[in-house]
C-alpha positions in Angstrom: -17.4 8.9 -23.6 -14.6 12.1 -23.8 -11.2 10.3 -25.8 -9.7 10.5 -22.2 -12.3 7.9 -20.9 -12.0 5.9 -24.0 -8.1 6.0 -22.9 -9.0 4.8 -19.0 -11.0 2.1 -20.2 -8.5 0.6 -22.0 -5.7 1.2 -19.8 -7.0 -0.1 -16.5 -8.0 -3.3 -18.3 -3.9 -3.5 -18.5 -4.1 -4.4 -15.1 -7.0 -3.6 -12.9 -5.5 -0.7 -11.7 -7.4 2.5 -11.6 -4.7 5.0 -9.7 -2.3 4.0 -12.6 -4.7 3.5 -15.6 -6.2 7.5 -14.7 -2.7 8.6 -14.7 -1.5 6.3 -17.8 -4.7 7.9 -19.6 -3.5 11.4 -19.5 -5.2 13.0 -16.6 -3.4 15.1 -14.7 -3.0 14.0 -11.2 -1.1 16.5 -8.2 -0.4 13.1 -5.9 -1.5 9.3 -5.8 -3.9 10.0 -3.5 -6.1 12.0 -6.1 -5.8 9.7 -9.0 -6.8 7.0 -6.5 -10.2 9.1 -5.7 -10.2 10.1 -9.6 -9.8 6.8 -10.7 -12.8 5.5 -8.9 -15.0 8.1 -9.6 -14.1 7.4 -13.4 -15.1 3.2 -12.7 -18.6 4.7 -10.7 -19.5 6.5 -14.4 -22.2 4.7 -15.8 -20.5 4.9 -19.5 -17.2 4.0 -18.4 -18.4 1.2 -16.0 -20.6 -0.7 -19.0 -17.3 0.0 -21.4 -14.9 -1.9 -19.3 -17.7 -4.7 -19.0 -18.3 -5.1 -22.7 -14.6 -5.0 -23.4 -13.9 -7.9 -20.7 -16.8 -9.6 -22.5 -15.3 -9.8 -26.0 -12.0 -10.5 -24.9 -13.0 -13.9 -22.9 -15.1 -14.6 -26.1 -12.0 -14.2 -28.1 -9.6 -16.0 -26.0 -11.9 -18.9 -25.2 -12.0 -18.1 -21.3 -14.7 -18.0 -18.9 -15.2 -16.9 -15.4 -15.8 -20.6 -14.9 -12.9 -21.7 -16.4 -11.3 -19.6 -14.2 -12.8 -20.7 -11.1 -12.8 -24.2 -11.4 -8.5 -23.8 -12.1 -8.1 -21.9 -8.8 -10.1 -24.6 -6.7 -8.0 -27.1 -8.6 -5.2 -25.7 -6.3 -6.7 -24.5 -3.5 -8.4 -27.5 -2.3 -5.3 -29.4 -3.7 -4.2 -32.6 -1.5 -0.7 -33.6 -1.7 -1.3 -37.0 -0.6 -2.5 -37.9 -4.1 1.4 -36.4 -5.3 2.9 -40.1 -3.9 2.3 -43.8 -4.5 0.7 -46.4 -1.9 5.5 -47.0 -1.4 5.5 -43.6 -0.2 7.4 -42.4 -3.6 6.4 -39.9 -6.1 4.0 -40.7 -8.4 5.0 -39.9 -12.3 3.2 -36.9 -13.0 1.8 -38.5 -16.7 -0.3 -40.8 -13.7 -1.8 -37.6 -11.9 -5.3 -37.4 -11.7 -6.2 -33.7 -13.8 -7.0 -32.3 -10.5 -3.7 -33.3 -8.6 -1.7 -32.6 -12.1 -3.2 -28.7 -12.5 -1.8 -27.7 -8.8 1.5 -28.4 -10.2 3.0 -24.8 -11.1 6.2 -27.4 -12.4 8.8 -30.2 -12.4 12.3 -30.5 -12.3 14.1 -33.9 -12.7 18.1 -34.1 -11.5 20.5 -36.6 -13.2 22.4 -38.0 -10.4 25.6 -40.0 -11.5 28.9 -41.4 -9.6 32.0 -42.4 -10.5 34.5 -40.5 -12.7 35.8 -40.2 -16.3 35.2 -43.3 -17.9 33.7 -44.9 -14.7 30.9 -42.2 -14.6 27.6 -43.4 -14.7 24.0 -42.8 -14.7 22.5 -44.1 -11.3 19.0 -42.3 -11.5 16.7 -38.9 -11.6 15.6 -36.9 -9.0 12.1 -34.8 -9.6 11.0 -31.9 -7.5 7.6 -30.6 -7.8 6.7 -26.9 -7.4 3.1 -26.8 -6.2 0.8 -23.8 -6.7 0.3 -21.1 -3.7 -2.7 -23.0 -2.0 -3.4 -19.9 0.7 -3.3 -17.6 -1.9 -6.1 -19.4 -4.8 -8.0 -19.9 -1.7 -7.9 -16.1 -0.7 -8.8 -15.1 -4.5 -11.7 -17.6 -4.5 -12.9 -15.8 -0.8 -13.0 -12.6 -2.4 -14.5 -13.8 -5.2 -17.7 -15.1 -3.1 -17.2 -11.6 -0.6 -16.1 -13.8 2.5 -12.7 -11.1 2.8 -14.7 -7.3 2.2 -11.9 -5.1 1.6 -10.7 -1.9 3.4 -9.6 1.2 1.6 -7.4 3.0 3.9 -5.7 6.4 2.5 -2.6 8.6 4.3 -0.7 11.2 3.3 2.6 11.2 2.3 5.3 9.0 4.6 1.8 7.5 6.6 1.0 11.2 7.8 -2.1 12.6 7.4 -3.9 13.5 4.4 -3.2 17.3 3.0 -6.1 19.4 3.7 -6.8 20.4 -0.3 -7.1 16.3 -0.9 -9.8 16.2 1.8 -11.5 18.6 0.8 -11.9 17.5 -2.6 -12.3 13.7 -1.5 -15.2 15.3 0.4 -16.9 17.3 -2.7 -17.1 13.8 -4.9 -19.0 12.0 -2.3 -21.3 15.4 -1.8 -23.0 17.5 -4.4 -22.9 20.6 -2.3 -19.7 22.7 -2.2 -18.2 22.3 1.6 -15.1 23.8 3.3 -12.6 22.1 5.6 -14.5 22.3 8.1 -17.5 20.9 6.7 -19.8 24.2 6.8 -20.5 25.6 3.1 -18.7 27.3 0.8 -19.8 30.6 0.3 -17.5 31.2 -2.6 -15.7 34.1 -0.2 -19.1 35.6 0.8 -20.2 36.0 3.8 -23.5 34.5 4.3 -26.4 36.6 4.9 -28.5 36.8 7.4 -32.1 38.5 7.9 -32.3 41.8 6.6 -31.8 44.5 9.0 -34.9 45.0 11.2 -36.9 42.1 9.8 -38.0 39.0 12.6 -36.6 41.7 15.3 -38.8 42.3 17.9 
């Protein structure tokens, strides 16, 4: 790989972001739109592709985590069921009495001293707790993608939602064909004409 790859790879394990880790890298880019269709042409190379793996491998040996790990955590909160957050009274449960499962869709606790009275007649009359739970609709949307039940679109405009500049099109259009086209989509002669049949040759 060319130091500029070497430089991609790293940065768009940052944060996944290709646009941004192709422009981070150096490259020079005229608008988002191309480091969008640079950056992914950069993730289809075969070099950089089996870089990014091996690098994603070391670092969940290193820190311990696995794709399992991972999975298991997010269906912890996704399939979360608040019912098991209360007692058979209808009052919270303490959260040291949590099942794992129940305990790890807990993104925290707070716990309120509530008191009456004042000056030397203040006193301590209890706690209140509230729980923060977890975005349920949102683990569950990261495990769909995860098993390809949401396929994602990839919808590109030009600037302000306006169509895309012709120049971007075109060279969109000449990464997902080898052959050279024009706008139009006839090819590129390189500001030749084409030729036709000699003069007098198939004439009747």
């Amino acid at each position: 790989m060319t130091p500029k790859q070497e430089r991609f790879v790293e940065e768009y394990l940052v944060d996944l972001n290709a646009a941004a880790a192709y422009k981070r890298a150096g490259y020079c880019s005229r608008s988002d739109v191309v480091a969008r269709v640079e950056g992914h042409r950069l993730l289809a190379n075969p070099n950089v592709a089996a870089a990014i793996q091996e690098r994603k491998r070391v670092r969940s040996v290193a820190t311990g985590i696995t794709a399992e790990q991972v999975l298991r955590e997010l269906a912890r909160v996704a399939f979360s069921d608040p019912r098991k957050l209360y007692r058979e009274g209808g009052d919270l449960a303490p959260v040291k009495d949590l099942d794992d499962d129940t305990a790890a869709s807990l993104a925290g606790v707070e716990v309120f001293e509530e008191f009456e009275g004042r000056g030397d007649q203040r006193r301590l009359i209890g706690h209140t707790r509230k729980l923060k739970r977890w975005d349920k609709v949102a683990a569950l949307n990261l495990l769909g993608k995860h098993l390809g039940l949401f396929p994602e679109r990839h919808e590109h405009s030009g600037p302000d939602g306006g169509e895309i500049p012709l120049v971007l099109r075109i060279l969109a259009q000449d990464h997902a064909h080898p052959e050279p086209f024009d706008g139009a989509g006839a090819p590129r002669t390189n500001g030749a004409l084409p030729r036709g049949p000699a003069a007098g040759v198939g004439e009747p």
